[in-house]
VEXTI-886347 format. One line per field, with one value per atom (N, C-alpha, C): atom name; y, x, z. Coordinates in steps of 0.2 Angstrom, whole numbers, always signed. Each point is the difference from the previous one (the first is absolute). Layout:
VEXTI-886347
atom = c(CA, ...)
Y = c(Y, ...)
X = c(X, ...)
Z = c(Z, ...)
This chain:
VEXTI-886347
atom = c(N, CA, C, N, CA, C, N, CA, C, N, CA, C, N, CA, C, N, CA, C, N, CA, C, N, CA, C, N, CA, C, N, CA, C, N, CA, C, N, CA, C, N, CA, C, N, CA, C, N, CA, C, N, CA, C, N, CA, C, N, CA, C, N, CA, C, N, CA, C, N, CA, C, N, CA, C, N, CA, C, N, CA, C, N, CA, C, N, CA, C, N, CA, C, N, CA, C, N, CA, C, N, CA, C, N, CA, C, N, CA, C, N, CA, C, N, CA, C, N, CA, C, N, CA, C, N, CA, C, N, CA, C, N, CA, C)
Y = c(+210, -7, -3, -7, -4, -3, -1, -6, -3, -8, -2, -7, -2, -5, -6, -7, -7, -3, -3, -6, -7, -6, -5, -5, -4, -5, -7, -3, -6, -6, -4, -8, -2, -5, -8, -3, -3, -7, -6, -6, -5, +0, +5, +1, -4, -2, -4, +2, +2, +4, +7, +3, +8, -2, -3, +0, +0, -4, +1, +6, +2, +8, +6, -1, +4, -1, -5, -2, +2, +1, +2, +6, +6, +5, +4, -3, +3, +1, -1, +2, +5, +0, +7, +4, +0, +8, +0, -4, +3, +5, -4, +4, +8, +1, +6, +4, -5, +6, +4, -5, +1, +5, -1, +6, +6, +0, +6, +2, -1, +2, -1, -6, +1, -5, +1, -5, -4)
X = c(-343, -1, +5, +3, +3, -2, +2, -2, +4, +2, +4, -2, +5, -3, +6, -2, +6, -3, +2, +0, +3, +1, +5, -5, +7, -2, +3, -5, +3, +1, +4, +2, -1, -7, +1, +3, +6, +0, -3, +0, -5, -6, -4, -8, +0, -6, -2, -8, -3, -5, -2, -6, -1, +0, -5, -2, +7, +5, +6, +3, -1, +3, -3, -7, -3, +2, +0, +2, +9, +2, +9, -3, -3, +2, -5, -4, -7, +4, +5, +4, +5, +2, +5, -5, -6, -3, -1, -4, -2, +5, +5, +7, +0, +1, +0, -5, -7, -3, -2, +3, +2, +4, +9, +3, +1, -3, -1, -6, -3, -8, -3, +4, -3, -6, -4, -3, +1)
Z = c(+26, -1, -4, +1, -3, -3, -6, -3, -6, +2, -5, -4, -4, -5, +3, +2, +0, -4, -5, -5, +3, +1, +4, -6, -3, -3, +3, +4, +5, -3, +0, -2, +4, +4, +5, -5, +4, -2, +5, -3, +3, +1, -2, +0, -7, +1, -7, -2, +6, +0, +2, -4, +3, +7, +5, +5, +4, -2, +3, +1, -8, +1, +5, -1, +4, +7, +2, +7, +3, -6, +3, +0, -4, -2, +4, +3, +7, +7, +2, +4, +0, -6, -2, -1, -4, -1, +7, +4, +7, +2, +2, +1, -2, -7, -2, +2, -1, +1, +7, +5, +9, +1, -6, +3, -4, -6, -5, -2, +3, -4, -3, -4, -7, -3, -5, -2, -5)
């Protein structure tokens, strides 16, 4: 079994709101969690 730790501290800029944020940043997790497994 594998198992590891990523931390990523992200800077949007041009978001002014959460709701923006969560909308830029809901397509890269999907991403990762498509080609890595991960949650």
């Amino acid at each position: 079994m594998s198992l590891g730790l990523l931390t990523l501290h992200i800077q949007i800029s041009g978001c002014s709101s959460l709701k923006e944020k969560r909308g830029r940043l809901k397509p890269l997790l999907a991403r990762l969690h498509r080609e890595f497994n991960v949650s």
